[in-house]
C-alpha positions as CSV (number, residue, x, y, z in Angstrom):
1,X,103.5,124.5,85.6
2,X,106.9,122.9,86.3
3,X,109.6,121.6,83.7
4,X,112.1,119.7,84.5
5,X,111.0,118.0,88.2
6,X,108.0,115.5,87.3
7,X,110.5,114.0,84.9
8,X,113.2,114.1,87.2
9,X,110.4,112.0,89.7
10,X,109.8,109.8,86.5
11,X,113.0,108.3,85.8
12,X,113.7,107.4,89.4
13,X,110.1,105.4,89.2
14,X,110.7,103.7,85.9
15,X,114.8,102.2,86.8
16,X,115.1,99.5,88.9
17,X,117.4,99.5,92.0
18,X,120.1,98.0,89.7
19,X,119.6,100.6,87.3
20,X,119.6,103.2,90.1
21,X,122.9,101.6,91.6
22,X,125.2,102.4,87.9
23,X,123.5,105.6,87.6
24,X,123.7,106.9,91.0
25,X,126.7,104.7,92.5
26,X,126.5,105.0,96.6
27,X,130.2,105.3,97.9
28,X,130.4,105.4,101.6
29,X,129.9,108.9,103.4
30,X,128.1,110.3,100.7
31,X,124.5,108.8,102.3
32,X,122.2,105.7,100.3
33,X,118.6,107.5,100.4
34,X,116.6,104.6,99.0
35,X,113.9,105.1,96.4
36,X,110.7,103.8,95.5
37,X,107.9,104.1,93.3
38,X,104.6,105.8,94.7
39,X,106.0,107.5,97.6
40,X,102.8,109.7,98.2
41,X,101.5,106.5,100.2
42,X,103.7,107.0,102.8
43,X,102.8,111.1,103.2
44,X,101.5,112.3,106.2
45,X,97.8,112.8,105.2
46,X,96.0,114.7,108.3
47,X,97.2,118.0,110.2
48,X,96.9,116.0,113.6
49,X,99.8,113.7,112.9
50,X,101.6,116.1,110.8
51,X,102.1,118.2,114.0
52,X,103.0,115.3,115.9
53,X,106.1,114.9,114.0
54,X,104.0,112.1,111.6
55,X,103.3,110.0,115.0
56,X,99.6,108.1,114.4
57,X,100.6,103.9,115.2
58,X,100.6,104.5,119.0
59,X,98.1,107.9,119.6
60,X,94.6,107.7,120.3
61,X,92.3,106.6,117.7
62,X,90.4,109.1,114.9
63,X,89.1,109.6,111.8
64,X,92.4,108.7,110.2
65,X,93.0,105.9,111.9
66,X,93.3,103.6,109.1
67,X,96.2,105.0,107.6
68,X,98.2,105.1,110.3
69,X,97.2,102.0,112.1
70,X,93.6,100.4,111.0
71,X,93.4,98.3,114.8
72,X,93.0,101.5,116.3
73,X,89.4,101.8,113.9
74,X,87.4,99.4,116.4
75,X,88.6,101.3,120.2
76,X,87.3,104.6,118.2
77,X,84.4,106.6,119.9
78,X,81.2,106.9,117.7
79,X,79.0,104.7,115.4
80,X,80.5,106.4,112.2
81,X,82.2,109.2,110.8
82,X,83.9,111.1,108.0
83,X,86.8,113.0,107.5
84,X,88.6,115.2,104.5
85,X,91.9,116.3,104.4
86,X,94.3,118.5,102.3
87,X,98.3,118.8,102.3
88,X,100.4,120.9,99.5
89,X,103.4,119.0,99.0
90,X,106.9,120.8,97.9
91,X,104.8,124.1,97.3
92,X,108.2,125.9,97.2
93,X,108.6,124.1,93.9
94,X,105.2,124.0,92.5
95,X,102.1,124.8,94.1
96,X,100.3,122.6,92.2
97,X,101.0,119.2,93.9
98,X,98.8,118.0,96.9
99,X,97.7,115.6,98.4
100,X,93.8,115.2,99.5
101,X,92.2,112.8,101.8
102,X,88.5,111.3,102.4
103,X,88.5,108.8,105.3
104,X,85.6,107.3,106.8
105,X,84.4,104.4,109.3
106,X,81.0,102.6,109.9
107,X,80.7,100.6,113.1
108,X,79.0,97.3,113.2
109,X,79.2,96.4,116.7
110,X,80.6,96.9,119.7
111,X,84.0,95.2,118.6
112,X,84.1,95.4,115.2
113,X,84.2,98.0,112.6
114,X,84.9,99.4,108.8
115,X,86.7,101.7,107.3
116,X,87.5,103.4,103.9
117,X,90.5,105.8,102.5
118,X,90.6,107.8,99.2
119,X,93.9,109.2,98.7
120,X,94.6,111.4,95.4
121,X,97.8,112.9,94.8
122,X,98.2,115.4,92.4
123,X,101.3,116.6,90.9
124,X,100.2,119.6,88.9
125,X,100.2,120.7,85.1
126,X,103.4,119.5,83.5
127,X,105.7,119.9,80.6
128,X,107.6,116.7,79.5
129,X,110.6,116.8,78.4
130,X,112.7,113.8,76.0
131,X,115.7,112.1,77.3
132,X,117.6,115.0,75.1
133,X,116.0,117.7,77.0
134,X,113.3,118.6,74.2
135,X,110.0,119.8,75.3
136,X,107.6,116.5,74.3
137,X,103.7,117.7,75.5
138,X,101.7,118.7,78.4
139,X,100.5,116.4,81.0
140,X,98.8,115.8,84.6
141,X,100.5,113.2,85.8
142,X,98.4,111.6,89.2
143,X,98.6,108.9,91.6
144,X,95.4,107.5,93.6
145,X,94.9,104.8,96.2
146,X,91.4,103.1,97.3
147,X,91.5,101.5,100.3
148,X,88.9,99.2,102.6
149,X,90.0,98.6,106.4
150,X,88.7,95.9,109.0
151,X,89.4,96.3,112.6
152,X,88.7,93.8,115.2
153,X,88.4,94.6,119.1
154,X,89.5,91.3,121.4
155,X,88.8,91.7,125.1
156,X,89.3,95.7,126.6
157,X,92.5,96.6,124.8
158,X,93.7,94.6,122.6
159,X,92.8,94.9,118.8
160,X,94.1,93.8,115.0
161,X,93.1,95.2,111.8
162,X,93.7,94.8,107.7
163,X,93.5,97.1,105.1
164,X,93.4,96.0,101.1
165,X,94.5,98.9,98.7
166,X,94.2,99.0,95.1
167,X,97.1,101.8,93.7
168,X,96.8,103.7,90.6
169,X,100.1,105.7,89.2
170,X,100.0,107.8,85.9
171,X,103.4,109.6,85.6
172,X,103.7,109.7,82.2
173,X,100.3,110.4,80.3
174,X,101.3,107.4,78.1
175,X,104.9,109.1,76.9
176,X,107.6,107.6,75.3
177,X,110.5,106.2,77.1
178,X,113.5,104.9,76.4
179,X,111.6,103.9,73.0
180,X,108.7,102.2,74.8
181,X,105.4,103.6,75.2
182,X,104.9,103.7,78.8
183,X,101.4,102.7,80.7
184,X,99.9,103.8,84.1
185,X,101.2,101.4,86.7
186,X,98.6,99.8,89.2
187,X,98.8,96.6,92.0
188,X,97.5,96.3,95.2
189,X,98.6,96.0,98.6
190,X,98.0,95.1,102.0
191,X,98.5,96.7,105.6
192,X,98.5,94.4,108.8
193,X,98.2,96.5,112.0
194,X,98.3,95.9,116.0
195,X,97.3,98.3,118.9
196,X,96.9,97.8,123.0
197,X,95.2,100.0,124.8
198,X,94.6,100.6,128.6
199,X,93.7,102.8,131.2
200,X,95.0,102.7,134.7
201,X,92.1,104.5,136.9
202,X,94.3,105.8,139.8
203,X,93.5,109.2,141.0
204,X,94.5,110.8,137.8
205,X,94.1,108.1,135.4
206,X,97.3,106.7,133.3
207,X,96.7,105.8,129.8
208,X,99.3,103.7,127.8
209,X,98.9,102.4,124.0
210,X,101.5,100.6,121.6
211,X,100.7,100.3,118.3
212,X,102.6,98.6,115.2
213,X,101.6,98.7,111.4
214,X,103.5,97.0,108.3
215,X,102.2,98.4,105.2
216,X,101.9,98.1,101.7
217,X,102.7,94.9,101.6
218,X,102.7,94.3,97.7
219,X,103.6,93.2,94.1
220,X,105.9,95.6,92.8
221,X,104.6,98.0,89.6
222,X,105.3,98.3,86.6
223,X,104.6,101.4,84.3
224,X,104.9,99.2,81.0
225,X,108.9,99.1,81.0
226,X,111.3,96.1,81.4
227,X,111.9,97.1,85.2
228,X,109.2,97.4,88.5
229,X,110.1,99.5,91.2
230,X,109.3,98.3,94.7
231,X,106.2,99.7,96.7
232,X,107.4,101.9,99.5
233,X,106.8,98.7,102.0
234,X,106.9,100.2,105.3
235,X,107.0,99.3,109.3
236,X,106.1,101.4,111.9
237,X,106.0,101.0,115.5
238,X,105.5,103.1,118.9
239,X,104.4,104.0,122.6
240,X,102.2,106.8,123.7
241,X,101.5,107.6,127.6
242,X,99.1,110.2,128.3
243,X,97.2,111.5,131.6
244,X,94.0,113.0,133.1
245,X,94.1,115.8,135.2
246,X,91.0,117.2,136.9
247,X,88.4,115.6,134.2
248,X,89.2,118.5,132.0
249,X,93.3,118.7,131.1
250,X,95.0,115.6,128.9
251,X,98.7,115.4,127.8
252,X,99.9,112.4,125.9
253,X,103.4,112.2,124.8
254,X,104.5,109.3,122.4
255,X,107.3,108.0,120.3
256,X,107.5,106.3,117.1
257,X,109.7,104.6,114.8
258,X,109.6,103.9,111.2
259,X,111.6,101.5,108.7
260,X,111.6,101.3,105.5
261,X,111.3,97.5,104.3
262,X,113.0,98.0,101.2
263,X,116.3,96.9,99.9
264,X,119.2,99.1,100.8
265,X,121.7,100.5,97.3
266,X,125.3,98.2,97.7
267,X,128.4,100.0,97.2
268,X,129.7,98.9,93.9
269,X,132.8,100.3,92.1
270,X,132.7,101.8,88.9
271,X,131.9,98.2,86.7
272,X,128.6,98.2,88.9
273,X,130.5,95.2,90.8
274,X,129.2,95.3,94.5
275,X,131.7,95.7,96.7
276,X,129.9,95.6,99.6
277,X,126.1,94.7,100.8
278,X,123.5,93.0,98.7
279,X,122.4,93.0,95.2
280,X,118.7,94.7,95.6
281,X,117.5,93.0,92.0
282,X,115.1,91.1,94.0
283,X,111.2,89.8,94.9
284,X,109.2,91.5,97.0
285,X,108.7,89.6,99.5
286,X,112.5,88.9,99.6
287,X,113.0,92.2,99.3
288,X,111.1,92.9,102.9
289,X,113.2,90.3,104.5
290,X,116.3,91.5,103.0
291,X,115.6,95.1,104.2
292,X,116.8,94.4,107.8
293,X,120.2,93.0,107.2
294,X,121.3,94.1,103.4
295,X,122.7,97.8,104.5
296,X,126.8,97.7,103.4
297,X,127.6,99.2,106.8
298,X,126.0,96.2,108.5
299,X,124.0,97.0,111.6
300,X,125.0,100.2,112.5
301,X,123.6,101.5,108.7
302,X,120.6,99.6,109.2
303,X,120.2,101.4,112.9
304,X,120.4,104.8,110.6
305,X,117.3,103.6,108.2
306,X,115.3,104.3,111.3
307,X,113.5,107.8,111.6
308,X,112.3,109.1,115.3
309,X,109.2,110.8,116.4
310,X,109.1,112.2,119.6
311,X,105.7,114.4,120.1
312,X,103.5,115.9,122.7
313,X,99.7,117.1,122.7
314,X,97.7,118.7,125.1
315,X,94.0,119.1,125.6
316,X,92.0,121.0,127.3
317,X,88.4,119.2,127.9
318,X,86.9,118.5,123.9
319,X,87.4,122.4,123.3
320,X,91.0,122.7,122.0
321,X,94.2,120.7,121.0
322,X,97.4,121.7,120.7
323,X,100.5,119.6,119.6
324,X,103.9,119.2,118.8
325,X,106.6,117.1,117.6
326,X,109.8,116.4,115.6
327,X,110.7,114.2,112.5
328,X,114.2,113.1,112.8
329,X,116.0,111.6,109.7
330,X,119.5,110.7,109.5
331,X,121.8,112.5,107.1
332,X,122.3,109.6,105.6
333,X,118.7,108.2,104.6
334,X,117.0,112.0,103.5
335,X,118.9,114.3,106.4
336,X,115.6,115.5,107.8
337,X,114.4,117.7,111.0
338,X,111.2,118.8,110.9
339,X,109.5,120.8,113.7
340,X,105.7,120.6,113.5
341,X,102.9,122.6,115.4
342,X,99.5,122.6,115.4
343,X,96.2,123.3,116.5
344,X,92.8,120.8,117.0
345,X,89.7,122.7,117.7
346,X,86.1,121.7,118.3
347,X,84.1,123.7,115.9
348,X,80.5,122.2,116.2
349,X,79.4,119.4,118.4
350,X,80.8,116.7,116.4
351,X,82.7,118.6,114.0
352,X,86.3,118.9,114.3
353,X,89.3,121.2,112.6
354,X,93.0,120.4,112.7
355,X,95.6,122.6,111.5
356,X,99.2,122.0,111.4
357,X,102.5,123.6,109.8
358,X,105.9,122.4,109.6
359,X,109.2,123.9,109.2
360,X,112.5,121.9,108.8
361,X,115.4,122.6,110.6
362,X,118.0,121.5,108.0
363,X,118.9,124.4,105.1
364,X,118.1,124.4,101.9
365,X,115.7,122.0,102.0
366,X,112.9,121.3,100.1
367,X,110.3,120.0,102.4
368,X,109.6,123.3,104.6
369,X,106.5,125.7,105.4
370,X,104.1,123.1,105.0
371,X,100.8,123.4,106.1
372,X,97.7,120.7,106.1
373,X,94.4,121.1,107.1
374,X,91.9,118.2,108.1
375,X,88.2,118.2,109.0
376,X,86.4,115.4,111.2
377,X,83.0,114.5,112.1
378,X,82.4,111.6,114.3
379,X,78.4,110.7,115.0
């Protein structure tokens, strides 16, 4: 049970990015970490990625595919599958709050297949609190998506795939804010994702993939309030090279980028006037075009919205997996390093278990000791 941190998460959902800009007024040096309103859709949700520094656009396809990049659903081996996931979130706060995963796919023929994604995210047994501070009832405050993917296959390597999500957030068990009863927010979105794929067969073959996903692509939501808050609209993009050795030994190392396609906070002075940048009280859509040239220290801001991950895996035959990779944020945009490891082992014929754990590099922070833990089968 946790006081004073769901609410905290609360008001930052319900205030608009103009709201957001008086409270919290960005001067420059002191960083402009953007917010956004269900963030648990951008959460790495299975232990393979998670220890490849959350790299999944470019790598080779799996169960999980469709979060990462749904193209990658119709080059997967197998007729169908299913997979379950489960990752604590901040569990040096509260280790209440998780996130778990189902993920499935069906194959209808040889170049087209389906996929699905439940993702529920929990953030524990909670304690409201007033604007004054006063204790105001005892919630469970949640946040689910349901997704449905299609992934086509054209020619030997080259594939495109959708996804359609419907999004469900209930902070607030119906509370009052601000003297407004608020509601559970819900929209939909959509992801739009690319992959290539190709093997070289030389005497120890050469594989090389690129991938690129943009998703949630959306409405903004509302929770029954004046103000929406953006959907955490997101681009991702990357290369993986991997080789064969002997039949039996495969290393792959790839890296990825990510962008947030949300406005960037102005600088404004202490009348809320901007001073510099671009007012973020905006569409959507406008908003996603906006996100590449709206950061107030022109390009070389908008070069420090990008996060890196760099990651390697190796395997040996179908038997065992074992990975690594980094998470790199600037110390401007969340001042991240995370260093993941993990493990992929082959537990049954078709039955797979992933673990991975993550530790970040930077003090005093939050996100650290994480572990997540994902089973696959693939028939």
């Amino acid at each position: 049970m946790k006081l004073g941190f769901v609410y905290y998460l609360i008001l930052f959902s319900f205030l608009n990015l103009k709201g957001q800009n008086i409270s919290n007024q960005y001067f420059e040096g002191n960083g402009n970490v953007v917010s956004t309103a269900v963030p648990f859709l951008l959460f790495n949700p299975d232990a393979r990625s998670n220890s490849l520094g959350g790299s999944g656009v470019s790598t080779e396809p799996d169960i999980f595919s469709s979060h990462w990049n749904s193209a990658k659903l119709s080059q997967i081996e197998g007729d169908y599958g299913i997979g379950l996931s489960y990752l604590p979130w901040l569990k040096s706060i509260d280790p209440n709050i998780y996130l778990t995963t189902i993920n499935g796919f069906k194959r209808l023929d040889r170049r087209t297949c389906l996929g699905f994604g439940v993702y529920y995210f929990s953030l524990g047994q909670t304690i409201f609190k007033d604007e004054s501070g006063n204790q105001n009832g005892v919630g469970y405050p949640n946040e689910f998506s349901l997704e449905a993917t299609f992934s086509e296959r054209f020619g030997r390597h080259f594939s495109l795939g959708v996804t359609g999500k419907y999004i469900h957030s209930d902070l607030t068990n119906g509370q009052i804010f601000l003297g407004k009863e608020t509601s559970p927010g819900n929209t939909g979105a959509i992801d739009f994702s690319f992959y290539y794929n190709r093997i070289w067969e030389l005497k120890n073959p050469i594989h090389l993939s690129l991938g690129l996903n943009l998703s949630n692509l959306g409405p903004k939501i509302n929770y029954g309030l004046n103000n929406s808050s953006f959907l955490p609209s997101n681009l991702r993009f990357g290369v993986s090279i991997g080789k064969i050795f002997n039949d039996i030994h495969y290393t792959n190392f790839s890296l990825e980028f990510n962008k947030l396609l949300v406005p960037t906070l102005p600088i404004i002075d202490s009348k809320g006037n901007i001073i510099s940048g671009q007012d973020p009280n905006v569409g959507a859509f406008k908003g996603i075009l906006s996100s590449f040239t709206d950061a107030p220290g022109g390009l070389k801001e908008e070069l420090q919205e990008i996060s890196i991950s760099p990651a390697f895996e190796y395997r040996f035959g179908e038997i065992i997996s074992i990975r690594t990779g980094m998470l790199l944020v600037n110390k401007n945009f969340g001042n991240k390093k995370l260093l993941d490891f993990g493990l992929g082992l082959k537990i049954a014929k078709n039955l797979d278990l992933s673990f991975s754990y993550q530790a970040n590099l930077v003090p005093l922070s939050s996100i650290t000791n994480t572990f997540t833990l994902s089973l696959s089968a693939i028939l």
